[in-house]
N, C-alpha and C positions, 0 to 999 in steps of 0.2 A: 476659070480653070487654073488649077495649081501648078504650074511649072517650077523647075529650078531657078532659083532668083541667084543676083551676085552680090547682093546689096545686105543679104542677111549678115546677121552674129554670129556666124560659123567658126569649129574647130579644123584645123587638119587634122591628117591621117593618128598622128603620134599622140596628140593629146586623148582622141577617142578609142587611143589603141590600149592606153594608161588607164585608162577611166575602165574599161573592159577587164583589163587584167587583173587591179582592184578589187571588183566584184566577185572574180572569179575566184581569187586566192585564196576565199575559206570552202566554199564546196571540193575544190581540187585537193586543199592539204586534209581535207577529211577521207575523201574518197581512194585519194589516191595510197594514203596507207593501207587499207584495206587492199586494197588491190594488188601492191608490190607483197605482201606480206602471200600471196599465192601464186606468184609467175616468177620464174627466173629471170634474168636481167638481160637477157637477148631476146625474151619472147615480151618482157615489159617495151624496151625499146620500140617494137614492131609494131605493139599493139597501141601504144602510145601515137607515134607517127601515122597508123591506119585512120585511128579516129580522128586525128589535126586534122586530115584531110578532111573529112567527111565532112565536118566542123566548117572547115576555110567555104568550102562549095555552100553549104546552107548559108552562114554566116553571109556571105557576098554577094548573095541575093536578097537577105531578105533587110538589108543593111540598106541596100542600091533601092528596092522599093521603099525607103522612108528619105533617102536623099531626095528620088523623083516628087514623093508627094508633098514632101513637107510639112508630113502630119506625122505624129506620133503615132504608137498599135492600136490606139483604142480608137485615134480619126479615120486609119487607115479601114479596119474592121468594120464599119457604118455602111462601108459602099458595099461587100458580100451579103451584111447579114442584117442591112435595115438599120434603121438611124434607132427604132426599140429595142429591135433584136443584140444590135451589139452591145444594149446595157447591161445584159446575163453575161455576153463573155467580158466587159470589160470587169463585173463582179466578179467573176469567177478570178480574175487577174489582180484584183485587191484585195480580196482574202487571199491568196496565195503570197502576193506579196507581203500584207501585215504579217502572215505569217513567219517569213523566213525571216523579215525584220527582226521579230521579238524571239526568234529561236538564236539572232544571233546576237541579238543584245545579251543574251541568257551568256550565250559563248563568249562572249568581250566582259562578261562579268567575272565569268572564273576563271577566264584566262590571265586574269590580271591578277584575279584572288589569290591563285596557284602561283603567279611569279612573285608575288608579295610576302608571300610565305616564306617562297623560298630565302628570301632577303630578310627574315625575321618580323616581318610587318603582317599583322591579324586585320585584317578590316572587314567587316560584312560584306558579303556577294551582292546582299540587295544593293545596298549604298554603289556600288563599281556598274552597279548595271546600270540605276540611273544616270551616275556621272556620264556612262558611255553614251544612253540614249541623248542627253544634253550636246553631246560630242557632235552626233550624228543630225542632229535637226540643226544646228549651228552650221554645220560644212554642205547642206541643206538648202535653208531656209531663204539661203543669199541667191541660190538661182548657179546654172552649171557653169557659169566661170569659177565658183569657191569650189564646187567637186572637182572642175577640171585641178586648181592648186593641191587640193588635197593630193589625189592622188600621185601628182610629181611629185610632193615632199615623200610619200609613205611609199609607194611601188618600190622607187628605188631601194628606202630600207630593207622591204623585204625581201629582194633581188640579194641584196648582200649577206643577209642574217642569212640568207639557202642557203649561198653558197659557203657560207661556212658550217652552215649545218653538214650540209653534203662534203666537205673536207673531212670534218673530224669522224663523218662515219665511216667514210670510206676510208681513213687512216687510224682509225680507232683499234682497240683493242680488245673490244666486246665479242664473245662467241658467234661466226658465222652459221648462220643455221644450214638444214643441209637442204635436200629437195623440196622446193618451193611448188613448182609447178604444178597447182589439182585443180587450174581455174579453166575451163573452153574460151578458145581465143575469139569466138564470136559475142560470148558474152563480157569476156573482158573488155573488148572494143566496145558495146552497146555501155559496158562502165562509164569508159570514158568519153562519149557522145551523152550519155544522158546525165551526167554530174551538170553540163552548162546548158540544157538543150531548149531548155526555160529561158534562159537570157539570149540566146540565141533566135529564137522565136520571137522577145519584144527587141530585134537591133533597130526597128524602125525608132524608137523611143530616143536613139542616138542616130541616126542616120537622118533623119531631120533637122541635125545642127550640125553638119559635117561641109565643109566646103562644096566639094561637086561629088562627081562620080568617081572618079579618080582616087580620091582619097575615101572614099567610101569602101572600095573597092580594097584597097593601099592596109587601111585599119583592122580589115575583115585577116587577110593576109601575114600584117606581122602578129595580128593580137592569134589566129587560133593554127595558123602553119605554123609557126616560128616560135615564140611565147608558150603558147597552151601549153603543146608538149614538153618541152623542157620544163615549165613549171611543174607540171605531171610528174615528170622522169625523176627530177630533183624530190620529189614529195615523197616518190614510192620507194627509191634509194633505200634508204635507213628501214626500212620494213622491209622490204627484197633480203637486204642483208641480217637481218634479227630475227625475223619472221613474227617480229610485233604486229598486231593490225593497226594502231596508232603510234602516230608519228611522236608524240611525248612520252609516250612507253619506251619507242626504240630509241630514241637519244638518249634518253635516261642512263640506259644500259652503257652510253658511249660519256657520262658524266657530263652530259651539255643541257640538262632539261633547262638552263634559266635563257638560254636564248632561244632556243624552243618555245618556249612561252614567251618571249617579245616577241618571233615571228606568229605567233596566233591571234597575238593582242594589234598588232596591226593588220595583218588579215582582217580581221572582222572589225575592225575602224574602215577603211575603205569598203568591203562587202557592202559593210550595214551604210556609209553615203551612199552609196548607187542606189540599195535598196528602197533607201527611202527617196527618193529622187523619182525613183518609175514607181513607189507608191502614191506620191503626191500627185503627179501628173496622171493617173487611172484614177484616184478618189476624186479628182478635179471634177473629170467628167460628169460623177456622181452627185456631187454639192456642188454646182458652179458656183452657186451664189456665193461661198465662201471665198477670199483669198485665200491664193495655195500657200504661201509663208503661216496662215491659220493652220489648213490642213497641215502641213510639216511640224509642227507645234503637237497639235492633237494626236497625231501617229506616233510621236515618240513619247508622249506622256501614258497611251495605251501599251506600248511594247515595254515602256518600263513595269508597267502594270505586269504586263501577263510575262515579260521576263522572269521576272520576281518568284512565280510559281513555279511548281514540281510539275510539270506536264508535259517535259518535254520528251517525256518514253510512251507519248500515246500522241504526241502533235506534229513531231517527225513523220511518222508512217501517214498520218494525214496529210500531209505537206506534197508528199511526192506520191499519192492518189492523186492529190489535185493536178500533181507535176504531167500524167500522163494525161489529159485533157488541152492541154495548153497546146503541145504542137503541132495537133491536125488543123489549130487554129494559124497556124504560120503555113500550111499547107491550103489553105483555101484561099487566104490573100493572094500567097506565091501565081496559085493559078488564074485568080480574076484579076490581077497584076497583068499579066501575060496573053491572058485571052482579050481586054478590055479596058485596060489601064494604062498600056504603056504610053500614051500622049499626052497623061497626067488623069487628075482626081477631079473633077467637076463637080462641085459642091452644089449647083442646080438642079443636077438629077435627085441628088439626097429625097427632094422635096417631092417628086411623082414619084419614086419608088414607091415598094410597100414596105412601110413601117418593120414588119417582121417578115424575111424571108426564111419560111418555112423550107423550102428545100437545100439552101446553106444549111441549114442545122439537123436534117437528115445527116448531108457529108462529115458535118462535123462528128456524130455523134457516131457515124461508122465507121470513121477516125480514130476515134478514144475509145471504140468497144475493140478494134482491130488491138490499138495498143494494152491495153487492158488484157486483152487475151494473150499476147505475146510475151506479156513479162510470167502474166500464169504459166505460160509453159504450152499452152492450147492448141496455139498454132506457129508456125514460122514464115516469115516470109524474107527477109533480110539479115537475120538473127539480131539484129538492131530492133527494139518494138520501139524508139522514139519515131527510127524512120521509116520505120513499117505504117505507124496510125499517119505522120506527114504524108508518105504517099500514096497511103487511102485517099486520104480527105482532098486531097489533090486531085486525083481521079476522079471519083466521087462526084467533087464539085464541075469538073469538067464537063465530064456527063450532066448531070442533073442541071447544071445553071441554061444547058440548054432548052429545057423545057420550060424557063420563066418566060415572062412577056417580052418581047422584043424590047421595050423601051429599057427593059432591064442590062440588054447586054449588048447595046449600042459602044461601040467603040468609040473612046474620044481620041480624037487628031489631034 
């Protein structure tokens, strides 16, 4: 049985709270322009702070279940959904991952393209996007103590480049736009929950290397109560005030685009290490036979590949299809965590289970149709549909796991 051990390689709270925020700095500075560019800067504020929370609460639990187990999402996944069954969801989590990988390889190619430019230097997009994926399998390939370095040297830059972003908009000189506000604040909150609700859903993938609970607990706390939003608030700024939807648009207007583009060209050097970090670790499971420093090799030689192409106005909208499937899958852990788990993972049972538990994948799939329907507009339940299909599949599984075999839902002490 899997207990908390003392003896592990573990980070504290601060290093995995780095590594989180990392990750998160190019979905937030993409989404978050979109977002301020329609809410005024009192109802940004609010709704910014609404979703931290919501965020810090998922985040803290499903962080603390990968502390207990000491398995990553895709070891954790085996005990709801069958040691076969979780090979569909661990796929489903490696196509999504390769995915966002080479969409942001694609981003760290023209973001640099574009700051090159501006400094009179031509260099082909392709070339920048390989050097980037090289970047990304290198801070990689060495295993998360080289991500943990990455990200202290890079977070902090980006931390600074904002804050000067956010000086010169807000003391700049550029046309103030006028009424902003045409966005529903329950959808703007489901904004900013569902920009990271994906990485949120794999926190066991880091909570697995994190000291105890406490810091587990500690990381969840500064990285999406504290962090998140000011990263948010600082991102939407300059769009709030220009009414640009992109954040390089509106600084432009305030004559700053070239730091504007070294804060995106480090965004997405951090994003894309993590990324590929929880890609290598779900393709693991897939190819055991391979070493993962192979797999981290192979995945950035692929996303240079499909960087390289024009796809990314049809691969986006596939990307975050996939996004709403993901976290009724952190929604049925959470509850067989809870109901069955909390004395740890017993890696014994793996072996009398059944292979595919067919009624986890009912919940799941009444999870992702819940959320599916929620972002269509179909139905309501939370005006959030990430945590609408979580707490289907939550219920769902609650219910339903009760009608498997007993042996299945033996609690471990």
């Amino acid at each position: 049985m899997r207990e908390t051990e003392v003896n592990l390689a573990t980070a504290p709270a601060w290093r995995i709270a780095m590594i989180l925020l990392g990750i998160a700095a190019t979905p937030v500075l993409l989404s978050s322009a979109s977002l301020g560019s329609k809410l005024s800067s009192s109802d940004l504020i609010s709704v910014v702070a609404m979703g931290g929370i919501i965020l810090t609460v998922l985040a803290a639990v499903t962080i603390s279940v990968g502390e207990k187990a000491r398995l990553p999402t895709y070891g954790i996944v085996k005990y709801p959904f069958g040691e076969k069954g979780a090979v569909a969801i661990n796929l489903l989590l490696a196509v999504s991952l390769f995915g966002w990988i080479a969409v942001t390889a694609n981003m760290f190619g023209h973001s640099v393209h574009d700051l090159l430019a501006q400094l009179g230097l031509e260099i082909p997009a392709p070339l920048l996007v390989a050097a980037g994926c090289v970047i990304f399998v290198v801070s990689t390939a060495f295993g998360f103590e080289v991500l943990g370095r990455v990200a202290q040297f890079a977070v902090p830059v980006i931390a600074l480049v904002l804050c000067y972003n956010l000086y010169i908009a807000t003391h700049g000189t550029a046309a103030v736009a006028a009424n902003l506000s045409s966005m529903n604040r329950g959808v703007a909150v489901s904004s900013v929950v569902g920009t990271i609700i994906v990485l949120v859903a794999t926190l066991p993938d880091f909570g697995s290397f994190v000291h105890n609970r406490k810091h587990a607990v500690a990381a969840a706390v500064v990285t999406f109560l504290l962090a998140y939003p000011l990263l948010y608030w600082a991102g939407a700024t300059p769009s709030a005030l220009t009414g640009k939807d992109s954040l390089l648009t509106a600084m432009a207007l305030f004559g700053a685009l070239v730091p504007a583009g070294l804060l995106m060209v480090f965004a997405t050097l951090t994003a894309n290490s993590g990324n590929m970090f929880q890609g290598t670790l779900v393709v693991s499971t897939l190819l055991s036979r391979f070493p993962k420093w192979q797999i981290t090799i192979a995945l950035g030689v692929l996303a240079a590949i499909v960087g390289c192409m024009d796809i990314m106005a049809w691969f986006i909208p596939f990307l975050l299809f996939l996004g709403i499937a993901t976290p009724p899958v952190a929604g049925i852990y959470i509850a067989d965590f809870f109901l069955y788990r909390r004395g740890g993972y017993d890696e014994r049972l793996l072996a009398s289970d059944p292979q595919i538990k067919t009624l986890t994948f009912v919940a799941w799939i009444a999870g992702s149709v819940v959320g599916f329907a929620a972002v269509k507009g179909v139905l309501t339940l939370t005006t959030i549909p990430s945590l609408d299909s979580i707490l289907t599949a939550c219920v769902c599984y609650a219910i339903l796991s009760r009608f498997a075999p007993a042996r299945e839902r033996v609690k471990q002490a």
